[in-house]
C-alpha positions in Angstrom: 82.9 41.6 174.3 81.0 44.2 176.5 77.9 45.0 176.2 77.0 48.5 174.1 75.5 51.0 176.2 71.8 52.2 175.5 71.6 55.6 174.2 70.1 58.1 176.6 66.4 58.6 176.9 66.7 62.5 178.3 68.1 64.6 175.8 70.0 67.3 177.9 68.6 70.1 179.5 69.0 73.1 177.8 70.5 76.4 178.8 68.4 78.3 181.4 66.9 81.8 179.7 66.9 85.4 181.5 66.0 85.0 185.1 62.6 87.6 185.5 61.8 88.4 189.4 59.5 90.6 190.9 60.3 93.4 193.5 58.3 96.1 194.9 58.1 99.8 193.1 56.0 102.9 193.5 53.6 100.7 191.6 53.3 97.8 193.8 55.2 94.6 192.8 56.3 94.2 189.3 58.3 92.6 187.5 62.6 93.4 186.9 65.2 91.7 184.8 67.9 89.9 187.4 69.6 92.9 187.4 66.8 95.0 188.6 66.1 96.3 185.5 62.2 97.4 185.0 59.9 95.6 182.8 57.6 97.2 180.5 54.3 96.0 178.5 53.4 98.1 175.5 49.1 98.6 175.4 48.9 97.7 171.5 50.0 94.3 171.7 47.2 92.6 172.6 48.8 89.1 171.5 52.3 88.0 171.8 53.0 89.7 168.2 55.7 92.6 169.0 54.8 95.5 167.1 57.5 97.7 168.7 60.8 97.9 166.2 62.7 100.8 165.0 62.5 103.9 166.1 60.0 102.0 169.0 62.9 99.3 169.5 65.6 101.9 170.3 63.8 103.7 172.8 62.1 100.2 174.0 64.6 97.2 173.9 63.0 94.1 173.9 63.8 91.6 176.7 65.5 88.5 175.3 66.7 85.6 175.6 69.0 82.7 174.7 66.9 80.2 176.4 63.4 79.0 178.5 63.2 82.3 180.4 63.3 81.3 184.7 60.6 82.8 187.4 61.9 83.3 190.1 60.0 85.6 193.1 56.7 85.8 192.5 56.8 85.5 188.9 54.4 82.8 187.4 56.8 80.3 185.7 53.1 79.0 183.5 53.1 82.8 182.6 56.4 82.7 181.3 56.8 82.5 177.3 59.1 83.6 174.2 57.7 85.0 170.9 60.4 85.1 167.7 60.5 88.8 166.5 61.3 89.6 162.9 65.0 89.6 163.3 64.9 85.9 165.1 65.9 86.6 168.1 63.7 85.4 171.0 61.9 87.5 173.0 60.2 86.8 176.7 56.6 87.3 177.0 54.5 87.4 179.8 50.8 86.7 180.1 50.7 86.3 175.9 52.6 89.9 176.1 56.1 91.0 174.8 58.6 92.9 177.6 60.2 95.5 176.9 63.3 97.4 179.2 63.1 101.4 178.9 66.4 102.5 177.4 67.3 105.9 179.6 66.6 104.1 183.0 69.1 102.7 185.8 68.5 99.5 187.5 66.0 100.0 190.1 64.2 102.8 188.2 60.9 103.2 187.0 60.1 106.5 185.5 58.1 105.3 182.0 55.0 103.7 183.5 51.4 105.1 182.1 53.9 107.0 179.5 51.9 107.0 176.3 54.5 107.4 173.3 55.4 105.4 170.3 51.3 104.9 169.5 50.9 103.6 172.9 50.8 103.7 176.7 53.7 101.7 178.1 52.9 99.7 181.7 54.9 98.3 184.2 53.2 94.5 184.6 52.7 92.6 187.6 53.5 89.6 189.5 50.0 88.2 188.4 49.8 89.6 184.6 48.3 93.0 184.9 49.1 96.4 184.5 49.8 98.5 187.4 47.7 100.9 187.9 
């Protein structure tokens, strides 16, 4: 009789998440989807409690994902999080805040930062956690 196999210690590794790079912009690096798509932070989240759904969410898509989102560039992989919004689907944070995309823009764009609509300014957010200026 052979002998049984031991179970695995490592569970497997789960899917990878949305890549989020950083690229250069009339705002000085900041961070895109893979895709180029531009990232946004909205100013009245102060926590990684989105606040932006409805009206706000249709205008403002939130970034998600199915998985641990991936840094790549000079994105800070510690940065890097996920917050559960209302409808429980997963949404990347960065520096304790949600991302957003802006709905009307084409990869590569950036026309919405220091855009205050919706009961806020919206930002693009850099490489290290800030707001552009």
């Amino acid at each position: 009789m052979e002998p049984t196999p031991e179970p695995s210690e490592t569970e497997p590794a789960a899917d990878p998440g949305i890549t989020i790079t950083s690229a250069g912009s009339d705002f000085g690096p900041m961070l895109f989807d893979s895709s180029r798509q531009a990232i946004y932070i909205f100013e009245i989240e102060t926590t990684d409690e989105p606040r932006c759904y409805g009206t706000c969410e249709n205008a403002w898509p939130p970034v998600l994902t199915d998985g641990a989102p991936v840094a790549a560039g000079d994105v800070s992989a510690a940065m890097l999080g996920t917050t559960t919004r209302s409808d429980g689907t997963t949404q990347v944070t960065y520096n304790g805040h949600p991302l957003y995309y802006y709905a009307h823009e084409a990869p590569g764009e950036v026309r919405c930062h220091n855009v205050d609509i919706h009961g806020g300014f919206w930002w693009v957010i850099q490489p290290n956690g800030t707001r552009a200026p």
